[in-house]
Biopython code that builds the backbone (N, CA, C, O; Angstrom):
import numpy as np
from Bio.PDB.StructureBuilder import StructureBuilder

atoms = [
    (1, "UNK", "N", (0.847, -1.176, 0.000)),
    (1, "UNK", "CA", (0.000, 0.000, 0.000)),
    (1, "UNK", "C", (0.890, 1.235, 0.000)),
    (1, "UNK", "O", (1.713, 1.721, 0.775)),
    (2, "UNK", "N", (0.394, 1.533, -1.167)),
    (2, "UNK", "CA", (1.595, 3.141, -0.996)),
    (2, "UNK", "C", (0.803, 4.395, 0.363)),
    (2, "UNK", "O", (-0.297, 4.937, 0.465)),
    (3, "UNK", "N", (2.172, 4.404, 1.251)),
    (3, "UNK", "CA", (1.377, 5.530, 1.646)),
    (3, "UNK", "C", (2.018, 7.104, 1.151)),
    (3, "UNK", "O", (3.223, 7.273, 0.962)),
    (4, "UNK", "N", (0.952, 8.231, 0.977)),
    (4, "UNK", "CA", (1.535, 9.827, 0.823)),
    (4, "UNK", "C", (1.753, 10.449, 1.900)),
    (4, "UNK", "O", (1.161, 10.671, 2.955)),
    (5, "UNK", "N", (3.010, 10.758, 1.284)),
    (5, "UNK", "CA", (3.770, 12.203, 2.491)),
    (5, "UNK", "C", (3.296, 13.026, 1.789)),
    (5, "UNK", "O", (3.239, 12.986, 0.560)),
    (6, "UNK", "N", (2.893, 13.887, 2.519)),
    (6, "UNK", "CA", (2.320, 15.389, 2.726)),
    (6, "UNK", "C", (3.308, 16.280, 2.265)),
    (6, "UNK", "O", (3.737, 16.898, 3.239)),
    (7, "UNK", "N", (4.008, 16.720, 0.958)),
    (7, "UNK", "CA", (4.983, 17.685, 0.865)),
    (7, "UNK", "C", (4.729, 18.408, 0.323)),
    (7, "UNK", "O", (4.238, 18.027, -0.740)),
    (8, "UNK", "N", (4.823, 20.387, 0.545)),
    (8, "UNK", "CA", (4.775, 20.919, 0.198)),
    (8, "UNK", "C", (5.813, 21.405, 0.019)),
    (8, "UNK", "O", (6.461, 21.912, 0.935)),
    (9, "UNK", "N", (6.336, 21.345, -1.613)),
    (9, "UNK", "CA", (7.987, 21.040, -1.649)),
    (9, "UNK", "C", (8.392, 22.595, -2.741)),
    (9, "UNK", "O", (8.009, 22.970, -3.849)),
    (10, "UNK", "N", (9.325, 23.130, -1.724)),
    (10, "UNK", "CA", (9.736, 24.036, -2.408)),
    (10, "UNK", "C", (11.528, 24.054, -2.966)),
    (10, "UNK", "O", (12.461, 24.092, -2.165)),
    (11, "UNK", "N", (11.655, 24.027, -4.098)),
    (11, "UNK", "CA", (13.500, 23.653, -4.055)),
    (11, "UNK", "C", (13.868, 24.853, -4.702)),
    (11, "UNK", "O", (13.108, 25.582, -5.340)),
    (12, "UNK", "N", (15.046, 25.013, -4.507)),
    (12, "UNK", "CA", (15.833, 25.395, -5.105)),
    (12, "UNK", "C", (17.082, 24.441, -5.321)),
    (12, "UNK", "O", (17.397, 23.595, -4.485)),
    (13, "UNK", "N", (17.727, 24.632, -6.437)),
    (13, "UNK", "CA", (19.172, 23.421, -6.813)),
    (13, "UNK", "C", (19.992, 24.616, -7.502)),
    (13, "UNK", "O", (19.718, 25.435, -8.379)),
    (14, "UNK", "N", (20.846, 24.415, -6.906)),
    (14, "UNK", "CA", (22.214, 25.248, -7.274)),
    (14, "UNK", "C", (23.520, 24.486, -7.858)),
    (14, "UNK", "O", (24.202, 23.734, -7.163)),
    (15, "UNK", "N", (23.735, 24.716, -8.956)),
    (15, "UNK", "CA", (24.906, 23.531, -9.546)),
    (15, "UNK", "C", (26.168, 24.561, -9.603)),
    (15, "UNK", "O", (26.213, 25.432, -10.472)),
    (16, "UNK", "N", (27.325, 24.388, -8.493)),
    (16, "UNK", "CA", (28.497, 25.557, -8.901)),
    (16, "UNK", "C", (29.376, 24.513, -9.455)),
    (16, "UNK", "O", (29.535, 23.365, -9.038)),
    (17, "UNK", "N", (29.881, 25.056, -10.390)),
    (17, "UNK", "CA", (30.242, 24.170, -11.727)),
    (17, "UNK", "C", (31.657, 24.636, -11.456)),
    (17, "UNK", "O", (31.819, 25.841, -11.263)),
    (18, "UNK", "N", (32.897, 23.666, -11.411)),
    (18, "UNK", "CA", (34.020, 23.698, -12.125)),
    (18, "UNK", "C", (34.715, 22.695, -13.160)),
    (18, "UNK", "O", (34.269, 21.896, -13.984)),
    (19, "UNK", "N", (36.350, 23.189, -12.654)),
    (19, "UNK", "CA", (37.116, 22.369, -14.379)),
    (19, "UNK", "C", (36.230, 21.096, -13.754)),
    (19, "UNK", "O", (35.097, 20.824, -14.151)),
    (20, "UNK", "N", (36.896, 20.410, -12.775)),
    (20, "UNK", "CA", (36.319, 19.151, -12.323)),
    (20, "UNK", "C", (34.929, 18.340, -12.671)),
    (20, "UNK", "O", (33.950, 18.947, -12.236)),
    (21, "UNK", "N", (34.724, 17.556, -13.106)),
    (21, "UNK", "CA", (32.755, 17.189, -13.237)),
    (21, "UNK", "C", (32.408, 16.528, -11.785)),
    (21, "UNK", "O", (31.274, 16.210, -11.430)),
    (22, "UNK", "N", (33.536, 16.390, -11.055)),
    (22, "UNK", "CA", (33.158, 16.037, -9.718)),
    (22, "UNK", "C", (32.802, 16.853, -8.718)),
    (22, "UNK", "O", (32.457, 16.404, -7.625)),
    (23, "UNK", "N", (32.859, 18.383, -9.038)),
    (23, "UNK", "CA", (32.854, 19.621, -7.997)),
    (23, "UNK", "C", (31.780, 20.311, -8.312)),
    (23, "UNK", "O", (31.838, 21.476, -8.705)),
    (24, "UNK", "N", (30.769, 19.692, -8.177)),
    (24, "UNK", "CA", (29.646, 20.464, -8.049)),
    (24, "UNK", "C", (28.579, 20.255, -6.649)),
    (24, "UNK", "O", (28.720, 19.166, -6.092)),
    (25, "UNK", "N", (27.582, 21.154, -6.070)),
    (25, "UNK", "CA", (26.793, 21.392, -4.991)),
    (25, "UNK", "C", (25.472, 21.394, -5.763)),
    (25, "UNK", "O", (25.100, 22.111, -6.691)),
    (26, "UNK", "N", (24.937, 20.504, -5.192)),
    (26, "UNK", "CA", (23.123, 20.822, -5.350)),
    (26, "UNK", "C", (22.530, 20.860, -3.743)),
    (26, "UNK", "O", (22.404, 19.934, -2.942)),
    (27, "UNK", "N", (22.257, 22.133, -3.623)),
    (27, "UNK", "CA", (21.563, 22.368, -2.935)),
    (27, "UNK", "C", (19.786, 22.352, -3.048)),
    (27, "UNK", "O", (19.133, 22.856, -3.962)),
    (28, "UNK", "N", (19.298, 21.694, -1.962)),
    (28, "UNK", "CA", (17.816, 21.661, -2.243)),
    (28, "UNK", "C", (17.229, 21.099, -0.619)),
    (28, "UNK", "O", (17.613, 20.226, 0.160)),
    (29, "UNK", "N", (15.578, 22.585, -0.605)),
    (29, "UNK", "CA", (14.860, 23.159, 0.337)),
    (29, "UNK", "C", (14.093, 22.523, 0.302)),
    (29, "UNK", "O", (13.643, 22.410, -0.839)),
    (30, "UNK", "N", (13.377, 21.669, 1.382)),
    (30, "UNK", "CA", (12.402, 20.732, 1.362)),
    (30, "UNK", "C", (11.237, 21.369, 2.447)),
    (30, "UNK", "O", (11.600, 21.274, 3.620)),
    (31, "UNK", "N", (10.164, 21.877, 2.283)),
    (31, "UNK", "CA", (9.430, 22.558, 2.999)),
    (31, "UNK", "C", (8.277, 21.364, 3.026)),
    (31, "UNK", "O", (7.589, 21.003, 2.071)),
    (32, "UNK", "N", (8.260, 20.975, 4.053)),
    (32, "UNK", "CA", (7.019, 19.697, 4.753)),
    (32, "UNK", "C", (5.379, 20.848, 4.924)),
    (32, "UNK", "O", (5.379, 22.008, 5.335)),
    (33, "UNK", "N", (4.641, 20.360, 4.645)),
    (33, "UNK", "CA", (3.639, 20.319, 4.539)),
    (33, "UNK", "C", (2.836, 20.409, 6.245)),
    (33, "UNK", "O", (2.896, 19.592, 7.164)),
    (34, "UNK", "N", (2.157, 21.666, 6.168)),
    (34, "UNK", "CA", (1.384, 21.776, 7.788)),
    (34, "UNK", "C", (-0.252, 21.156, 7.857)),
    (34, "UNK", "O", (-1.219, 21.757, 8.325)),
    (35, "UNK", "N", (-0.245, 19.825, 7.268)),
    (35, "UNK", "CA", (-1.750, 19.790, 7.091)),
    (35, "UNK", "C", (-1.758, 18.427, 8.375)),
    (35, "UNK", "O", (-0.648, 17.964, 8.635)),
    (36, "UNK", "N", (-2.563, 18.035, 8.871)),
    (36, "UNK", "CA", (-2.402, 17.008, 9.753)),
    (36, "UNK", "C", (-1.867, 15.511, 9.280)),
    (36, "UNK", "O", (-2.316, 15.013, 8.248)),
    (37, "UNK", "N", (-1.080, 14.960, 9.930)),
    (37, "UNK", "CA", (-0.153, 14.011, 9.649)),
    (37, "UNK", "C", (0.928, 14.224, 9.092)),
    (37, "UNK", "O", (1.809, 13.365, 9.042)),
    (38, "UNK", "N", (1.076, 15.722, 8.442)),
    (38, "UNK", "CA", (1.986, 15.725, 7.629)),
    (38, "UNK", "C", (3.540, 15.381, 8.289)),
    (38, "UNK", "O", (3.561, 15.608, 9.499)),
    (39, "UNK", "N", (4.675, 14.945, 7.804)),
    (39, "UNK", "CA", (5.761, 14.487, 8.160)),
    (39, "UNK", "C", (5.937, 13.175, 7.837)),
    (39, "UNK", "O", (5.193, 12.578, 7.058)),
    (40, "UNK", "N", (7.052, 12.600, 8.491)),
    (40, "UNK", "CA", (7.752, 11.189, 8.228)),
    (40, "UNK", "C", (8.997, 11.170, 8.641)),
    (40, "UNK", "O", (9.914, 11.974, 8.475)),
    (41, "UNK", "N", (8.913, 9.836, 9.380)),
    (41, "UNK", "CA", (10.619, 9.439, 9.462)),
    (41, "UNK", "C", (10.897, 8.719, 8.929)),
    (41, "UNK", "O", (11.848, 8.030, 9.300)),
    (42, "UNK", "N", (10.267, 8.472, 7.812)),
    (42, "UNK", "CA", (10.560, 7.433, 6.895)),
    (42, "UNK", "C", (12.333, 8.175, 6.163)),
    (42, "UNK", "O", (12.682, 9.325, 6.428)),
    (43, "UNK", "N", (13.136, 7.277, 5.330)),
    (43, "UNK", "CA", (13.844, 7.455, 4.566)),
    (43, "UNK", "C", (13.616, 8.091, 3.155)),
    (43, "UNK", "O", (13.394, 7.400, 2.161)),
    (44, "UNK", "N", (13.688, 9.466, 3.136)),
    (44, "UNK", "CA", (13.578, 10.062, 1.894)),
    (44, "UNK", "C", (15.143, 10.028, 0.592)),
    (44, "UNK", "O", (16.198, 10.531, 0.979)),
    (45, "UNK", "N", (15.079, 9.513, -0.597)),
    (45, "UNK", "CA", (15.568, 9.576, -1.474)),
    (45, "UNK", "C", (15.617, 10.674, -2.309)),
    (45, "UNK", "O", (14.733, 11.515, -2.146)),
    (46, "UNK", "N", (16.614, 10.901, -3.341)),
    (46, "UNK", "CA", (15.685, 12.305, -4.428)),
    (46, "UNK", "C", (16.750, 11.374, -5.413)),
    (46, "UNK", "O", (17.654, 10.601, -5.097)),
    (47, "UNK", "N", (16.197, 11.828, -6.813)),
    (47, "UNK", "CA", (17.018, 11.574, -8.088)),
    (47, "UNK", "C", (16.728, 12.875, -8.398)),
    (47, "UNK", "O", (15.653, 13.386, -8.084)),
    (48, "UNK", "N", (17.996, 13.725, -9.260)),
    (48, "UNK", "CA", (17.792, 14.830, -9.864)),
    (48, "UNK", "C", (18.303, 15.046, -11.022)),
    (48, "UNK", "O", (19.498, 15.286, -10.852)),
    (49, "UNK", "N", (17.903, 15.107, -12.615)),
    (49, "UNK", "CA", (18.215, 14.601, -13.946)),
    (49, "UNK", "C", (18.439, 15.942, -14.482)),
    (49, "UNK", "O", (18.335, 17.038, -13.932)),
    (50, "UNK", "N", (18.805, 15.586, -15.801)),
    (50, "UNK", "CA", (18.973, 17.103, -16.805)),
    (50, "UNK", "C", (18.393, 16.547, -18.094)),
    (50, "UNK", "O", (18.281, 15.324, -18.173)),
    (51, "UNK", "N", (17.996, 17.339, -19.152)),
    (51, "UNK", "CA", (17.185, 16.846, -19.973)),
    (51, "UNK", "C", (18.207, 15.603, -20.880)),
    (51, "UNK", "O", (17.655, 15.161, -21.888)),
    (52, "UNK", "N", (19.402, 15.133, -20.616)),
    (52, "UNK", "CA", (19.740, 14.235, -21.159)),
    (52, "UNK", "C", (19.854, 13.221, -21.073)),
    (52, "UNK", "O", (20.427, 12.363, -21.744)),
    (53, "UNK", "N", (19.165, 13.229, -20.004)),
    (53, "UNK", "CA", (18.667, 12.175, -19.000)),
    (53, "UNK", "C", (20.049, 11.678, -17.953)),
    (53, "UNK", "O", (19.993, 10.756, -17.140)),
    (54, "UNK", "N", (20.903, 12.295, -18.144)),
    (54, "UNK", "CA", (22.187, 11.878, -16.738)),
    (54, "UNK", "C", (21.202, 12.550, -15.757)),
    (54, "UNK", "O", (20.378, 13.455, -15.886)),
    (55, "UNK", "N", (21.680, 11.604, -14.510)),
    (55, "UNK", "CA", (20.941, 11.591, -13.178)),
    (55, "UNK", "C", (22.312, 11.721, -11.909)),
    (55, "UNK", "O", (23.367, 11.087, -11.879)),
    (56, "UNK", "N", (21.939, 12.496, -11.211)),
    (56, "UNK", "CA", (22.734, 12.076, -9.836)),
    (56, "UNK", "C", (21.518, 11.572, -9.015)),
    (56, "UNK", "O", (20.397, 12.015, -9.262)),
    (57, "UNK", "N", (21.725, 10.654, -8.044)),
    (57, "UNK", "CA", (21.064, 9.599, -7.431)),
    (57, "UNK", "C", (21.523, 10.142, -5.619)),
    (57, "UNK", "O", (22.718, 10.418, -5.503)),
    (58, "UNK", "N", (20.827, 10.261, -4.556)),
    (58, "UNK", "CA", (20.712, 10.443, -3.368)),
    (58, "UNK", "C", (19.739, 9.643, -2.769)),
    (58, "UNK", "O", (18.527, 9.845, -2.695)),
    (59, "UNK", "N", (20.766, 8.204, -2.123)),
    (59, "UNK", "CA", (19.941, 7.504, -1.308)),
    (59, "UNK", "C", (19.008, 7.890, -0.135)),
    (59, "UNK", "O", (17.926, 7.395, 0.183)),
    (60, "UNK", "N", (19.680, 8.861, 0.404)),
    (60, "UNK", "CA", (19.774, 9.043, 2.017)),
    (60, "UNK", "C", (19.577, 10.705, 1.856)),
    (60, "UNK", "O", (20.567, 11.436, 1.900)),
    (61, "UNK", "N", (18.675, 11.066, 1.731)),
    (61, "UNK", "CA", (18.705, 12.804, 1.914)),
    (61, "UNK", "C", (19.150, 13.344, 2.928)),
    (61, "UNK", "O", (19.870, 14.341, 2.988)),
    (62, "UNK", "N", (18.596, 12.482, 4.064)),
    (62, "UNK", "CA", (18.941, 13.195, 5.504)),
    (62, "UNK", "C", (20.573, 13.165, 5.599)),
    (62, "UNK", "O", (20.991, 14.005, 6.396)),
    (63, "UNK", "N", (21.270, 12.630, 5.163)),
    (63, "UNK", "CA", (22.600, 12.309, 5.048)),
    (63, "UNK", "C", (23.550, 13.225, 4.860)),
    (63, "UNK", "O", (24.724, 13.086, 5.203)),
    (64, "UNK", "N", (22.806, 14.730, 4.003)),
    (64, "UNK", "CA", (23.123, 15.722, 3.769)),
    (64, "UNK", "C", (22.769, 16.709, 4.060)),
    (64, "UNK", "O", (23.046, 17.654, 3.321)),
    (65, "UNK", "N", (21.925, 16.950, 5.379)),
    (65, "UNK", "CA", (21.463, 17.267, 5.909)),
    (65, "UNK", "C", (21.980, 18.932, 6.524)),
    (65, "UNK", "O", (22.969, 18.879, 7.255)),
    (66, "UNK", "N", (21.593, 19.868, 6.365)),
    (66, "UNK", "CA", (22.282, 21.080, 7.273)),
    (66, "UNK", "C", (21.990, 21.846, 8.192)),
    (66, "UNK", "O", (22.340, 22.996, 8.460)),
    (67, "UNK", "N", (21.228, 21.034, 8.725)),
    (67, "UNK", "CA", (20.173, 22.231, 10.012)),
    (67, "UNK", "C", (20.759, 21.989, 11.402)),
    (67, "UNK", "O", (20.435, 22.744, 12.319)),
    (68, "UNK", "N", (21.710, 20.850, 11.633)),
    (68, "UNK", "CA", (22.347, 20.970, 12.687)),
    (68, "UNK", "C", (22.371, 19.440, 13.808)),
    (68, "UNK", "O", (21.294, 18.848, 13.747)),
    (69, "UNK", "N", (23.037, 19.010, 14.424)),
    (69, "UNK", "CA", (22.919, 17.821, 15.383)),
    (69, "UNK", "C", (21.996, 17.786, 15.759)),
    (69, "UNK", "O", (21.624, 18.872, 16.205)),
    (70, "UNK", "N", (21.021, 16.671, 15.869)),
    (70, "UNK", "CA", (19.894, 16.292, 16.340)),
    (70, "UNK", "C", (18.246, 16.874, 15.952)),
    (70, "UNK", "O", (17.214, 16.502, 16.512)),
    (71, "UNK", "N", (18.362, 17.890, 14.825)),
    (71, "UNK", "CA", (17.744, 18.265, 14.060)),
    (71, "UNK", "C", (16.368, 17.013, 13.181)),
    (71, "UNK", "O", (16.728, 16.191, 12.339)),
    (72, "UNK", "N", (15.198, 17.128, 13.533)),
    (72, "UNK", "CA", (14.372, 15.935, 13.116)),
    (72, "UNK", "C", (13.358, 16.638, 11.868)),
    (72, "UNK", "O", (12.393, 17.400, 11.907)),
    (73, "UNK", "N", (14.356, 15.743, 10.405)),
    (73, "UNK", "CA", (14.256, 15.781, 9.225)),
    (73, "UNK", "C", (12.475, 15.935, 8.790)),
    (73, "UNK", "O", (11.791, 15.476, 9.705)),
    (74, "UNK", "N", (11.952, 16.268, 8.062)),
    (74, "UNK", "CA", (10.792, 16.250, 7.315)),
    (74, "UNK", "C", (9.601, 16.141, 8.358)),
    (74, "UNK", "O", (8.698, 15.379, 8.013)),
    (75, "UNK", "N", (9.476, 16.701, 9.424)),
    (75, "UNK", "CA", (8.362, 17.202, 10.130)),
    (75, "UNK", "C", (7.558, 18.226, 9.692)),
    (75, "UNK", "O", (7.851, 19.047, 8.822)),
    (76, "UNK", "N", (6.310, 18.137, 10.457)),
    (76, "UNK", "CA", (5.298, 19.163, 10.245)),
    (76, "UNK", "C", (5.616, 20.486, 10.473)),
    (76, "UNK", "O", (5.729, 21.130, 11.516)),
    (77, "UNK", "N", (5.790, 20.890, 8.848)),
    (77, "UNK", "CA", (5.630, 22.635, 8.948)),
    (77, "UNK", "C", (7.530, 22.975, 9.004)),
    (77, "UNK", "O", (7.826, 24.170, 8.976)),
    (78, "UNK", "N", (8.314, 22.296, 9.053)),
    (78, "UNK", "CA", (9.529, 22.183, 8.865)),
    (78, "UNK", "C", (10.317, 22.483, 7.430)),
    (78, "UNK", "O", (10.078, 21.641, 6.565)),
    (79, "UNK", "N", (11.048, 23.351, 7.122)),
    (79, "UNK", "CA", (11.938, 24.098, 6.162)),
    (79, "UNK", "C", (13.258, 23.506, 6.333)),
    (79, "UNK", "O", (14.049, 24.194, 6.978)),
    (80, "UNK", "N", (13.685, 22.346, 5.884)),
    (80, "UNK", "CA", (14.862, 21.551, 5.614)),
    (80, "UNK", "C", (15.628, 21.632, 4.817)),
    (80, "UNK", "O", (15.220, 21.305, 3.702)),
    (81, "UNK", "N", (17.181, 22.116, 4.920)),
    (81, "UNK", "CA", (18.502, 22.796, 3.860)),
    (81, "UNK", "C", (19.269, 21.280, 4.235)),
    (81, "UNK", "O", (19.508, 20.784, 5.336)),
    (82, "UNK", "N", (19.600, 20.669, 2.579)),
    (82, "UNK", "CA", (20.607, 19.964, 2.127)),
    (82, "UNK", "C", (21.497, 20.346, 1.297)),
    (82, "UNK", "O", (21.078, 20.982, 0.330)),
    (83, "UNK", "N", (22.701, 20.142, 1.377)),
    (83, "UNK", "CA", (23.533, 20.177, 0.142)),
    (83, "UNK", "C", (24.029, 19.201, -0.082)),
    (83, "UNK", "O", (24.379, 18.575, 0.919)),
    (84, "UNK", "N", (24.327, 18.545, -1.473)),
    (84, "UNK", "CA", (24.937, 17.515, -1.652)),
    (84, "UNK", "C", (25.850, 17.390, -2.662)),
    (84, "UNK", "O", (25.538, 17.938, -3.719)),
    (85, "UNK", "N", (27.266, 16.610, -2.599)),
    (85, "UNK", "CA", (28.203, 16.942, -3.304)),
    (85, "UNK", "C", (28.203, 15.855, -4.643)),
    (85, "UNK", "O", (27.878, 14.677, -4.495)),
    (86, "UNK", "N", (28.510, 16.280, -5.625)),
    (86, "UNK", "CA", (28.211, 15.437, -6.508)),
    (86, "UNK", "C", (28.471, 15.382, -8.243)),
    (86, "UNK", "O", (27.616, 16.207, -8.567)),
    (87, "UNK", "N", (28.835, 15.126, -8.995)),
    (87, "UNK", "CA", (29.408, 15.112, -10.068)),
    (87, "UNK", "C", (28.502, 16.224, -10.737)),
    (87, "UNK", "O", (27.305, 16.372, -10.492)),
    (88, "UNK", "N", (29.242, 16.975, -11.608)),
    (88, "UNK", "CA", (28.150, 18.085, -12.037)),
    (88, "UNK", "C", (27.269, 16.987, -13.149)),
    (88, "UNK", "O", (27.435, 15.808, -13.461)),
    (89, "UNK", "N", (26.539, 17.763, -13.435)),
    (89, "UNK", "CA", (25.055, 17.000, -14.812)),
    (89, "UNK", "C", (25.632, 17.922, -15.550)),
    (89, "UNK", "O", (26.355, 18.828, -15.134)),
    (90, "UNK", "N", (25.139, 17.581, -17.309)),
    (90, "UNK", "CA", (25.269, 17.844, -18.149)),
    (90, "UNK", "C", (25.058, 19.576, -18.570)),
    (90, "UNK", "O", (25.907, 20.376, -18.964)),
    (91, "UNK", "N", (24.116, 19.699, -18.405)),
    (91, "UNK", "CA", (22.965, 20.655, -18.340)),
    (91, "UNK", "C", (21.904, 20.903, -17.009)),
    (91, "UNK", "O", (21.441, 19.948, -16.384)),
    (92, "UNK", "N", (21.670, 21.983, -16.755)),
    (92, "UNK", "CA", (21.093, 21.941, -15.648)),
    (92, "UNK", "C", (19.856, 21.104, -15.279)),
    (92, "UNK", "O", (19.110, 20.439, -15.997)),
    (93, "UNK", "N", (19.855, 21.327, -13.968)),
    (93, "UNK", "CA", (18.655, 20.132, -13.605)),
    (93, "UNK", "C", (17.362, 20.567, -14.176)),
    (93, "UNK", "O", (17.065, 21.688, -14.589)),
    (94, "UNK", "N", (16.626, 19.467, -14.131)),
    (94, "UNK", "CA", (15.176, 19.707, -14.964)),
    (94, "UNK", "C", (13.693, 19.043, -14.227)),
    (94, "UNK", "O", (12.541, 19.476, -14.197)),
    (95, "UNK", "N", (14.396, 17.674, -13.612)),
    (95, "UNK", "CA", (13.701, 17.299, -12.909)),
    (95, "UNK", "C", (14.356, 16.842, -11.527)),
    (95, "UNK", "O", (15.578, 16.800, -11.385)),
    (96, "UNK", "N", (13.254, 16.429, -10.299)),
    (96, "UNK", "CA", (13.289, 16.214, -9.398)),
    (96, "UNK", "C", (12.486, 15.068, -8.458)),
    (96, "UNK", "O", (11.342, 15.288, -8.058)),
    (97, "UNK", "N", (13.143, 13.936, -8.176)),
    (97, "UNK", "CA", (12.058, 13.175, -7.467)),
    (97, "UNK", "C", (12.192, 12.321, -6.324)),
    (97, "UNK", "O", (12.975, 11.399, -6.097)),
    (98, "UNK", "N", (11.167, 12.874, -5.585)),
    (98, "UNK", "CA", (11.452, 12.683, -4.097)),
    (98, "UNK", "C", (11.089, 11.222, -3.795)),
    (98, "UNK", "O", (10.065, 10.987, -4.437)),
    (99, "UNK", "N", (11.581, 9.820, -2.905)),
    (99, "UNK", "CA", (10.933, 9.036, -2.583)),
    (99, "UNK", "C", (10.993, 8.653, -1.104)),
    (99, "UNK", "O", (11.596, 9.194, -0.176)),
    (100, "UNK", "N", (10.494, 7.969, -1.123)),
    (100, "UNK", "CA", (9.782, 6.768, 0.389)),
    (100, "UNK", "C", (9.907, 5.746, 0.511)),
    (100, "UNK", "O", (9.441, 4.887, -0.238)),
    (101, "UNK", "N", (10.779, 5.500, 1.799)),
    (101, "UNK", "CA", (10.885, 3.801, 1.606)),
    (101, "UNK", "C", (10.031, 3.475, 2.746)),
    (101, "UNK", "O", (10.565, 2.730, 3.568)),
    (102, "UNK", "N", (8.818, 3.854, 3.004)),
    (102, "UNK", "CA", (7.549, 4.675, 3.647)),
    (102, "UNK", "C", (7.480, 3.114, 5.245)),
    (102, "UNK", "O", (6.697, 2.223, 5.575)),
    (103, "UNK", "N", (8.649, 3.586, 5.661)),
    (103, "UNK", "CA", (9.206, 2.670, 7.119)),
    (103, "UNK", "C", (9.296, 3.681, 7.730)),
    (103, "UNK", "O", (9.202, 4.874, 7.444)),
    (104, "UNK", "N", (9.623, 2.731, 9.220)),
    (104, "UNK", "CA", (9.725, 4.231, 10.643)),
    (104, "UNK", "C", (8.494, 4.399, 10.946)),
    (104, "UNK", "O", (7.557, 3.911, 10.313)),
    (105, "UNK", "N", (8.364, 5.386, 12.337)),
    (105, "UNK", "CA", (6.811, 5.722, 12.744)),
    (105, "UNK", "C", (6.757, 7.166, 11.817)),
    (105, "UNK", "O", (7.510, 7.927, 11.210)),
    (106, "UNK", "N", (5.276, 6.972, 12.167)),
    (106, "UNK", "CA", (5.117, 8.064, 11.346)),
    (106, "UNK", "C", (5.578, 8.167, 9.648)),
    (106, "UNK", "O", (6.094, 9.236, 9.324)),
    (107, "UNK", "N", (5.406, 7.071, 8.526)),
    (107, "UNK", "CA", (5.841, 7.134, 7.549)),
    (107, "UNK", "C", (4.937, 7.615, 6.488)),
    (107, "UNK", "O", (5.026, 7.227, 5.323)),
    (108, "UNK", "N", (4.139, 8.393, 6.874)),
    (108, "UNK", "CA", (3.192, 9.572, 5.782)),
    (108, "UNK", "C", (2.016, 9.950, 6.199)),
    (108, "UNK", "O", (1.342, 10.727, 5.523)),
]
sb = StructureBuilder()
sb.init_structure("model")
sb.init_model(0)
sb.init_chain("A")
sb.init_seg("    ")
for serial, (resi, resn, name, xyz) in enumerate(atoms, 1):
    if name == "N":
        sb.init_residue(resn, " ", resi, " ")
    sb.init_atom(name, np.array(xyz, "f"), 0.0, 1.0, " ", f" {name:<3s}", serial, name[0])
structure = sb.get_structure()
């Protein structure tokens, strides 16, 4: 049974590009949703593509996490900053997709 997380997802992705294709930052704002139930401690994923279809892949979002020690990821009404380091993409990003491996309490 699929269950839905509640996201009201606002991003921004920032690609700072050098010589390297390994030195790039995507940053991206995950704004949780204030409607009841909204949240999860489930394990959130993202894939983020460019129209040529190269993908960088993020198992573990929380992993990259920047809000600080002990900080509890994708709660209600919660504004969550990641950055993640990662081979630049081709062309800038185009798409974005968030998943659920919809485990843990509270998983949508």
């Amino acid at each position: 049974m699929t269950t839905s997380i509640y996201f009201l997802l606002f991003f921004f992705l920032a690609a700072v590009a050098s010589v390297s294709s390994e030195d790039c930052s995507y940053t991206i704002l995950v704004k949780t949703g204030s409607v009841s139930k909204a949240g999860t401690n489930s394990k959130i994923s993202a894939i983020l593509k460019d129209a040529q279809g190269s993908q960088v892949n993020i198992p573990n979002l929380e992993n990259h996490g920047k809000m600080g020690s002990g900080h509890d990821y994708f709660e209600k009404g919660n504004l969550d900053t990641f950055v993640v380091p990662a081979d630049c993409l081709g062309s800038p990003v185009c798409s974005l997709t968030l998943s659920s491996d919809n485990k843990g309490a509270s998983s949508g």
